[in-house]
PDB file of N, CA, C and O in Angstrom:
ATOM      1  N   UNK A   1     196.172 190.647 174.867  1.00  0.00           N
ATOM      2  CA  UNK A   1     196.098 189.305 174.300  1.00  0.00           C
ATOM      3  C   UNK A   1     196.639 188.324 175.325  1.00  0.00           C
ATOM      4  O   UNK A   1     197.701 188.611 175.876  1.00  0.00           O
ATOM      5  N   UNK A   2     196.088 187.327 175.600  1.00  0.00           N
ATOM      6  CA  UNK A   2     196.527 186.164 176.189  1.00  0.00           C
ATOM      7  C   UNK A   2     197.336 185.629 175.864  1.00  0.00           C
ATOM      8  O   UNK A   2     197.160 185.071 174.781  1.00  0.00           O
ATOM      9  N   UNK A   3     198.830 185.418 176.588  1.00  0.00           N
ATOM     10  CA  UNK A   3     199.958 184.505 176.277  1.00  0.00           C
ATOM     11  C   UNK A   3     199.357 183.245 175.808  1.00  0.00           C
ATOM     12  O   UNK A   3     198.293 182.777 176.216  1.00  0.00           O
ATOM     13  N   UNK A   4     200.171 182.710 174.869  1.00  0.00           N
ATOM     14  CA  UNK A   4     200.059 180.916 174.559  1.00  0.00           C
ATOM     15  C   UNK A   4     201.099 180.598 173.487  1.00  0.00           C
ATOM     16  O   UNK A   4     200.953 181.013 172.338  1.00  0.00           O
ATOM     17  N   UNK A   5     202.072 179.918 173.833  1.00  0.00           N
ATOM     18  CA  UNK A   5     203.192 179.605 173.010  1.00  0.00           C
ATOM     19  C   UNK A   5     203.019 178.695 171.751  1.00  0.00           C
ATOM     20  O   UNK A   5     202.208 177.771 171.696  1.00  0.00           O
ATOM     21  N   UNK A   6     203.725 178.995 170.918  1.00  0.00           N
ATOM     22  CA  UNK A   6     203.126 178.663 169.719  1.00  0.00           C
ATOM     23  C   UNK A   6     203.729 179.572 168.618  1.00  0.00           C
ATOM     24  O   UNK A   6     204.378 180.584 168.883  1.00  0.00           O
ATOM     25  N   UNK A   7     203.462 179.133 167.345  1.00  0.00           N
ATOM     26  CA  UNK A   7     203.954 180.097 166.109  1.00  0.00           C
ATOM     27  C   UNK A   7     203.580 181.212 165.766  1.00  0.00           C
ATOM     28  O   UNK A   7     202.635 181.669 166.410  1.00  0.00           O
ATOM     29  N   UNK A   8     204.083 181.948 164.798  1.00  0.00           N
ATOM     30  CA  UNK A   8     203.109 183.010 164.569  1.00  0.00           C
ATOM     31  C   UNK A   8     202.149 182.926 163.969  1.00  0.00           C
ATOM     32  O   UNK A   8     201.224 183.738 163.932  1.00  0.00           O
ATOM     33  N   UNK A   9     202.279 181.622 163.254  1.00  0.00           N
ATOM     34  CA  UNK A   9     200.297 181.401 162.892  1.00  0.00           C
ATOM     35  C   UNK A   9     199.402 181.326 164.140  1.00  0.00           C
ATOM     36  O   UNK A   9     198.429 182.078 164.081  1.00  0.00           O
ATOM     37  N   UNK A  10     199.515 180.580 165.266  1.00  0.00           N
ATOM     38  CA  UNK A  10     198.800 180.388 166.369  1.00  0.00           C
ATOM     39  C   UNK A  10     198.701 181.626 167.302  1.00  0.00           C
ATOM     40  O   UNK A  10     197.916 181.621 168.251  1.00  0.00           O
ATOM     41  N   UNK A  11     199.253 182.359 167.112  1.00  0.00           N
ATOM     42  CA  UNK A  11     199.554 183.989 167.743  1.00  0.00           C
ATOM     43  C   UNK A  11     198.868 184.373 167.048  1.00  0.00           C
ATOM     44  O   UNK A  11     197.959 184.589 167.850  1.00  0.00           O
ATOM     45  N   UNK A  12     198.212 184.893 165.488  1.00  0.00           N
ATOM     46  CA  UNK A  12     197.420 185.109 164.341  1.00  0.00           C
ATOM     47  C   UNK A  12     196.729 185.061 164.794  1.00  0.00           C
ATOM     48  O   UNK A  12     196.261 186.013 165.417  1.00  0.00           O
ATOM     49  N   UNK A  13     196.065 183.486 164.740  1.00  0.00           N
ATOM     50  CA  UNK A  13     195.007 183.102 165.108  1.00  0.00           C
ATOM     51  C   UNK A  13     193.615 183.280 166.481  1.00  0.00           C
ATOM     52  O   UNK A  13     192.399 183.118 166.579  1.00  0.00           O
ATOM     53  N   UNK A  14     195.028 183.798 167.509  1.00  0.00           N
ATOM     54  CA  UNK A  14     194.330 183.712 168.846  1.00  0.00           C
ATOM     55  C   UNK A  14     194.021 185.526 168.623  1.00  0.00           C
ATOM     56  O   UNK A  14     192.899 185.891 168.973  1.00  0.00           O
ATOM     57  N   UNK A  15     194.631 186.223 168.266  1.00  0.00           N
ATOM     58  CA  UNK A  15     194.321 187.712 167.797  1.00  0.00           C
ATOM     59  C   UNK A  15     192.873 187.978 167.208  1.00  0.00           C
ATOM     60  O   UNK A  15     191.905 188.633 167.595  1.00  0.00           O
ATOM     61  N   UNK A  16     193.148 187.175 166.085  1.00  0.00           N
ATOM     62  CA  UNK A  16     191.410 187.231 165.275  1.00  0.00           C
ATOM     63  C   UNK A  16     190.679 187.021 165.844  1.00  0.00           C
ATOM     64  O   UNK A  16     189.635 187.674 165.847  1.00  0.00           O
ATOM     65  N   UNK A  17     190.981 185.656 166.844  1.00  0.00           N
ATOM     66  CA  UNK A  17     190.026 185.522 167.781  1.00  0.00           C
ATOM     67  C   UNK A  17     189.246 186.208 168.690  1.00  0.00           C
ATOM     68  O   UNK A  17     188.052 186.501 168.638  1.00  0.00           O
ATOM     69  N   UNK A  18     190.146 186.439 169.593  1.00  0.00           N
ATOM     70  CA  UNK A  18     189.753 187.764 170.424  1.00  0.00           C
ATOM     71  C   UNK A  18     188.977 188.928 170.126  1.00  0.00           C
ATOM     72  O   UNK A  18     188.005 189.455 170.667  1.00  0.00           O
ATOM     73  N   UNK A  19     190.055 189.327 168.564  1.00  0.00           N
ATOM     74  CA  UNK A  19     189.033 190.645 167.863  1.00  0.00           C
ATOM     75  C   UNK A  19     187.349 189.684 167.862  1.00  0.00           C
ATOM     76  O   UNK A  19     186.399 190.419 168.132  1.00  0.00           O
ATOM     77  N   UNK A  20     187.092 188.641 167.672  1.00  0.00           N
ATOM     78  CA  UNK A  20     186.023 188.676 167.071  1.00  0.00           C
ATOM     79  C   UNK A  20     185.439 188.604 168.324  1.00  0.00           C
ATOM     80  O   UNK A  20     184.373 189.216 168.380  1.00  0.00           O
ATOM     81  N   UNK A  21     185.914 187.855 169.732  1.00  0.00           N
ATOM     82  CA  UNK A  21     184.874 188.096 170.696  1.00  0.00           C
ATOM     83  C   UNK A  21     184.444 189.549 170.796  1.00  0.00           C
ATOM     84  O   UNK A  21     183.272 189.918 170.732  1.00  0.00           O
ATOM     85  N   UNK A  22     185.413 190.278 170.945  1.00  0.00           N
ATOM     86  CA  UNK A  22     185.177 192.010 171.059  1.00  0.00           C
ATOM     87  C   UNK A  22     184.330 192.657 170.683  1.00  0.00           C
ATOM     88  O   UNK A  22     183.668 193.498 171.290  1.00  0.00           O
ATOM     89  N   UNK A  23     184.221 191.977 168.587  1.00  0.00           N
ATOM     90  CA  UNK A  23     183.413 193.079 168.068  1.00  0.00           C
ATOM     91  C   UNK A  23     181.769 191.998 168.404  1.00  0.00           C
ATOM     92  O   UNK A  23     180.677 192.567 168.381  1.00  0.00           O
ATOM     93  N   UNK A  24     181.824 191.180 168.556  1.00  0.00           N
ATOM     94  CA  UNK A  24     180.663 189.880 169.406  1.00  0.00           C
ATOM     95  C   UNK A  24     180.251 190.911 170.648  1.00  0.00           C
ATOM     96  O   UNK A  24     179.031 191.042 170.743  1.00  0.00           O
ATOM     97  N   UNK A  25     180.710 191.359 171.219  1.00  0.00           N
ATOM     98  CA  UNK A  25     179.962 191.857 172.853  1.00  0.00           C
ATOM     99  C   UNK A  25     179.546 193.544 172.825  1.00  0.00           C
ATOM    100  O   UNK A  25     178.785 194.255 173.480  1.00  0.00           O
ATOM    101  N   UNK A  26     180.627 193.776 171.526  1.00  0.00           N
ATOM    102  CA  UNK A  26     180.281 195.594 171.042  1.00  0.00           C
ATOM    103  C   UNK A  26     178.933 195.422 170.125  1.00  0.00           C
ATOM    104  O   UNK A  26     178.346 196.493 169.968  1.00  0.00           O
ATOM    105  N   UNK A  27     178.592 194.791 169.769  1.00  0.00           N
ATOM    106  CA  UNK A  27     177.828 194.236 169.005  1.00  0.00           C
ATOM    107  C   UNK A  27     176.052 193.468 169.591  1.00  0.00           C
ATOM    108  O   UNK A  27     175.045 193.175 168.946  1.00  0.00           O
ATOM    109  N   UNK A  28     176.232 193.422 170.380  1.00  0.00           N
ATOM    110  CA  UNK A  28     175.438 192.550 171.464  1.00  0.00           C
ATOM    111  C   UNK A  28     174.492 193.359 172.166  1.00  0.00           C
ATOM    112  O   UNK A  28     173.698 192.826 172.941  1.00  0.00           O
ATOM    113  N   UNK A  29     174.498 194.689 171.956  1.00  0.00           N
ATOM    114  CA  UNK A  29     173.856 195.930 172.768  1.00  0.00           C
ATOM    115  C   UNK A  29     173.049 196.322 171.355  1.00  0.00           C
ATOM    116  O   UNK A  29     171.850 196.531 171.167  1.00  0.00           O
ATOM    117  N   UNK A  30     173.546 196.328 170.954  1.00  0.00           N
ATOM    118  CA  UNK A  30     172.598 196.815 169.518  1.00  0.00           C
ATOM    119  C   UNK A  30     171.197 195.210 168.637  1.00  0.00           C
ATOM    120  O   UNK A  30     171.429 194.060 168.263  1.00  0.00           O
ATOM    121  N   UNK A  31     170.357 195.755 168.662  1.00  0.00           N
ATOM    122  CA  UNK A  31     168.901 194.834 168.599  1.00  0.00           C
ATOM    123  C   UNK A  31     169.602 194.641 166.986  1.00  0.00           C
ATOM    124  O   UNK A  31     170.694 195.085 166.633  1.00  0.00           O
ATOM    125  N   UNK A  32     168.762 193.958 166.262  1.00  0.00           N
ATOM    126  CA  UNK A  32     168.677 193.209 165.684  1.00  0.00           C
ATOM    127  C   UNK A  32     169.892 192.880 164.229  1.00  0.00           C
ATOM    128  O   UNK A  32     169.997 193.252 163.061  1.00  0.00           O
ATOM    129  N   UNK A  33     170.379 192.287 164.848  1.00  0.00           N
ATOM    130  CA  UNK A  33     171.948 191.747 164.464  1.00  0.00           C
ATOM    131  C   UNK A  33     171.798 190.575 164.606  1.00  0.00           C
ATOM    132  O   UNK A  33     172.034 190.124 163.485  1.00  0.00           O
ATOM    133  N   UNK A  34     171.575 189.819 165.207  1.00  0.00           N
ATOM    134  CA  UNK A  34     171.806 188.794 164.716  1.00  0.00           C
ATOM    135  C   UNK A  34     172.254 187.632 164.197  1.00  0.00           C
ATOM    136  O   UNK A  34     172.790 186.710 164.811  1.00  0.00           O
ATOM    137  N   UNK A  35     171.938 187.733 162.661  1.00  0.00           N
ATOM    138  CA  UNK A  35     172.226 187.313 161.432  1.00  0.00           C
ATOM    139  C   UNK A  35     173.581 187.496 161.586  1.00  0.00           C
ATOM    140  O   UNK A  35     174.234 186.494 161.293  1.00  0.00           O
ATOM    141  N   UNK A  36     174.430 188.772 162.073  1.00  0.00           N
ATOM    142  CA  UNK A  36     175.427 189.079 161.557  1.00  0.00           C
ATOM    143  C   UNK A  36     176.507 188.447 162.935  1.00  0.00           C
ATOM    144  O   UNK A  36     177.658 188.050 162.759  1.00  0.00           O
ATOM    145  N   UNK A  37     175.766 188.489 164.313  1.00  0.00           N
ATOM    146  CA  UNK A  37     176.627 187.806 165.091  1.00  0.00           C
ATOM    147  C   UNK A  37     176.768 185.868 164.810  1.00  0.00           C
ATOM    148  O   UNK A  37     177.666 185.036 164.947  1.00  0.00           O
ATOM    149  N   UNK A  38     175.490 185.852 164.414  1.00  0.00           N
ATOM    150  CA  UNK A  38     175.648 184.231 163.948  1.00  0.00           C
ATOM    151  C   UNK A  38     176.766 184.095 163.132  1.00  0.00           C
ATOM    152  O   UNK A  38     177.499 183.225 163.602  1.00  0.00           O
ATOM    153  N   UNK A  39     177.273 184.652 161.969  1.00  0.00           N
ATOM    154  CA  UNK A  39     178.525 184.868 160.687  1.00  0.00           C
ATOM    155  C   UNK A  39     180.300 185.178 161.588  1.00  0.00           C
ATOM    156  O   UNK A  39     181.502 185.032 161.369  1.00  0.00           O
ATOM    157  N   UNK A  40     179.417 185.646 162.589  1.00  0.00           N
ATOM    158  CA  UNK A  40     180.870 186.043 163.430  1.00  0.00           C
ATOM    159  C   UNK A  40     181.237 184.940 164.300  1.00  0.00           C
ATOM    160  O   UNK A  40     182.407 184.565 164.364  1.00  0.00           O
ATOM    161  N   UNK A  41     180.184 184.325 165.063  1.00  0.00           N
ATOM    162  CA  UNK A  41     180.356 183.210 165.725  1.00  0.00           C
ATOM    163  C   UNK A  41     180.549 182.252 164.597  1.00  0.00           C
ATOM    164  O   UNK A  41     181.471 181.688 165.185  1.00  0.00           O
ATOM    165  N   UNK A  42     180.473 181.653 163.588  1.00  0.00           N
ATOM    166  CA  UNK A  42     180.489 180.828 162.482  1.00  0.00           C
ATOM    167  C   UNK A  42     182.662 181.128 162.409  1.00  0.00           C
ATOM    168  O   UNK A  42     183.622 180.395 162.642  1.00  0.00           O
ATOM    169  N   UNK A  43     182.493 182.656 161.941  1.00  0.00           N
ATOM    170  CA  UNK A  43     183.808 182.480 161.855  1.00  0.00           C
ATOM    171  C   UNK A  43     185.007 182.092 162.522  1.00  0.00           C
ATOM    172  O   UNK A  43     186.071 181.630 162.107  1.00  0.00           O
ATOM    173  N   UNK A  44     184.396 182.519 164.148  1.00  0.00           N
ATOM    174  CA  UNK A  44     185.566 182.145 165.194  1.00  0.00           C
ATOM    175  C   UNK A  44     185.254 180.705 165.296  1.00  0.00           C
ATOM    176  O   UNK A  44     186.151 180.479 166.109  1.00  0.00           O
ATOM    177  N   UNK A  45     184.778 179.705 165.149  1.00  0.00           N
ATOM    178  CA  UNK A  45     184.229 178.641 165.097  1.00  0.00           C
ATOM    179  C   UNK A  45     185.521 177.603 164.486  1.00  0.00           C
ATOM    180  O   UNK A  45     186.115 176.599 164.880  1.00  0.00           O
ATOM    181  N   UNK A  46     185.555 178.726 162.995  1.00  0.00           N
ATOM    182  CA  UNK A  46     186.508 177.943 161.753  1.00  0.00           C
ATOM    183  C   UNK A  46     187.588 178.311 162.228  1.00  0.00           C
ATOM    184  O   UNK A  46     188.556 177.663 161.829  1.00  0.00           O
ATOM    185  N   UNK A  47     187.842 179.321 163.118  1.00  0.00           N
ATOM    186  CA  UNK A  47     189.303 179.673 162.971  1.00  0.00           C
ATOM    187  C   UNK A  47     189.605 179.513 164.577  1.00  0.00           C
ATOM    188  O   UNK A  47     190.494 180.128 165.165  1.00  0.00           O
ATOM    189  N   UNK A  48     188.705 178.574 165.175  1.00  0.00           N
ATOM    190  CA  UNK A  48     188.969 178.082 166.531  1.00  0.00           C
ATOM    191  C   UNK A  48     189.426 176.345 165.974  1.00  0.00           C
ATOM    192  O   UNK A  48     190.272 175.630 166.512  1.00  0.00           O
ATOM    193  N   UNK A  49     188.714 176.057 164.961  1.00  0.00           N
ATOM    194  CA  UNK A  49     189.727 174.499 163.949  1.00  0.00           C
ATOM    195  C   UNK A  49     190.675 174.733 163.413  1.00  0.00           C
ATOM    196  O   UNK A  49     191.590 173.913 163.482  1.00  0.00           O
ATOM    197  N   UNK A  50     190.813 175.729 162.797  1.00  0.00           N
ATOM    198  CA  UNK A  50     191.957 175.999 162.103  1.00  0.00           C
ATOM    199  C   UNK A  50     193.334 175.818 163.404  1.00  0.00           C
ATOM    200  O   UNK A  50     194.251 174.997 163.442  1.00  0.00           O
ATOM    201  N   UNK A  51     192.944 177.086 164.475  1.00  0.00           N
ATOM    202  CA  UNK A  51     193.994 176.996 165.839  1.00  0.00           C
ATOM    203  C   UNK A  51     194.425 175.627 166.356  1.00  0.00           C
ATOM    204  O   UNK A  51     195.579 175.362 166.694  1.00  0.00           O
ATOM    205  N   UNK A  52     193.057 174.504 166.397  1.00  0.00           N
ATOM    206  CA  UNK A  52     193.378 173.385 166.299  1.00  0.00           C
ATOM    207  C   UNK A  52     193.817 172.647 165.773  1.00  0.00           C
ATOM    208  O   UNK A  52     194.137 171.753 166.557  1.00  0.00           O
ATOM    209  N   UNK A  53     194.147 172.356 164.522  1.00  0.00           N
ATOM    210  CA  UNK A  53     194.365 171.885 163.352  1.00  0.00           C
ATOM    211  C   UNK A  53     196.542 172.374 163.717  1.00  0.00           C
ATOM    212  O   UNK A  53     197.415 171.506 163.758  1.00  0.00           O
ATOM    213  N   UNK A  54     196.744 173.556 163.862  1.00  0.00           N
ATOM    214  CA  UNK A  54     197.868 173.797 164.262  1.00  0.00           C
ATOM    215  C   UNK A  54     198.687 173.377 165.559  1.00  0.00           C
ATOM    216  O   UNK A  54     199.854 173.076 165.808  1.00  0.00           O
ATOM    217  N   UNK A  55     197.379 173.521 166.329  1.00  0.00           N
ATOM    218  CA  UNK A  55     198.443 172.971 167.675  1.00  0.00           C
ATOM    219  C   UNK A  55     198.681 171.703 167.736  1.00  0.00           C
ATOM    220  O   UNK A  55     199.630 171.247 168.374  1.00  0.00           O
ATOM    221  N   UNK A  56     197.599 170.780 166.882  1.00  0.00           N
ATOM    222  CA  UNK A  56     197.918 169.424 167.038  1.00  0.00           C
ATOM    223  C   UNK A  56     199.408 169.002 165.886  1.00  0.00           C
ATOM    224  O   UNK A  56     200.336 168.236 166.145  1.00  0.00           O
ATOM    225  N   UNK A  57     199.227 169.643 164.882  1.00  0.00           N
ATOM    226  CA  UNK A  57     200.423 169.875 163.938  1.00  0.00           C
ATOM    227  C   UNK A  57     201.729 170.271 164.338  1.00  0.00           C
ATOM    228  O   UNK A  57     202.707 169.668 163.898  1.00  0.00           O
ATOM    229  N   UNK A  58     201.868 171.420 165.291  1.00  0.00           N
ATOM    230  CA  UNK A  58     203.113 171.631 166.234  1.00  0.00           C
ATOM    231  C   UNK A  58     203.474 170.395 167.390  1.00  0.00           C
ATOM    232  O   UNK A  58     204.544 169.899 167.741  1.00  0.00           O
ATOM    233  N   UNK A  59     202.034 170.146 167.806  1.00  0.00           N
ATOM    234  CA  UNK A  59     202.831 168.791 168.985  1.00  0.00           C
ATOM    235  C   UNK A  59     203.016 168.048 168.501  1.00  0.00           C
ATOM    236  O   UNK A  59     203.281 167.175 169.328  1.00  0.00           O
ATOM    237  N   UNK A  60     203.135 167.419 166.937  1.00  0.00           N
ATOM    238  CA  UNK A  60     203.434 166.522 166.513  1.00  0.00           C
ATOM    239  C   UNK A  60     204.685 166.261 166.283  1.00  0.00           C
ATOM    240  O   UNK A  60     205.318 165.221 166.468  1.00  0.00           O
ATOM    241  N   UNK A  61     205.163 167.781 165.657  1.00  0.00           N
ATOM    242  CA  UNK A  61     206.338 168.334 164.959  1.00  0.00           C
ATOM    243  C   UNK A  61     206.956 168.125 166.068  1.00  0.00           C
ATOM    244  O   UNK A  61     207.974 167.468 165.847  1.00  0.00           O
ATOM    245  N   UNK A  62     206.769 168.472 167.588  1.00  0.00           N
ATOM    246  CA  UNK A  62     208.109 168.476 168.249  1.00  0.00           C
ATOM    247  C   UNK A  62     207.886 166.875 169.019  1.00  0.00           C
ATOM    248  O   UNK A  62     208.816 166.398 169.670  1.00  0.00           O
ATOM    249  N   UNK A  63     206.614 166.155 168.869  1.00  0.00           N
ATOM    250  CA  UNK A  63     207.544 164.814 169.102  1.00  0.00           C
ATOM    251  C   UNK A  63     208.031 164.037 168.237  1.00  0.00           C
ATOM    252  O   UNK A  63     208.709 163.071 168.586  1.00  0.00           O
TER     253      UNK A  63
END
């Protein structure tokens, strides 16, 4: 996992993340999927706002 300081929600977050590129490229060799990588990219999507939604919430908090 890639260092990035932050809470343990934002540590959470960057985890799921990752898992989802992973199962995205394990996934990517096999034909017709799709549908199902579109749902995966959809999800890291929300939970690439969500990560945002926090970091802007923490830099707020500490100014």
């Amino acid at each position: 996992m890639s260092y990035e300081a932050g809470s343990t929600e934002c540590r959470g977050l960057i985890e799921a993340k990752e898992s989802l590129i992973k199962a995205m490229k394990s996934l990517s060799s096999i034909g017709d999927l799709d549908h199902i990588q579109k749902k995966l990219r959809d999800v890291y999507n929300e939970l690439e706002q969500l990560h945002e939604s926090r970091r802007i919430k923490e830099s707020n908090d500490i100014n």
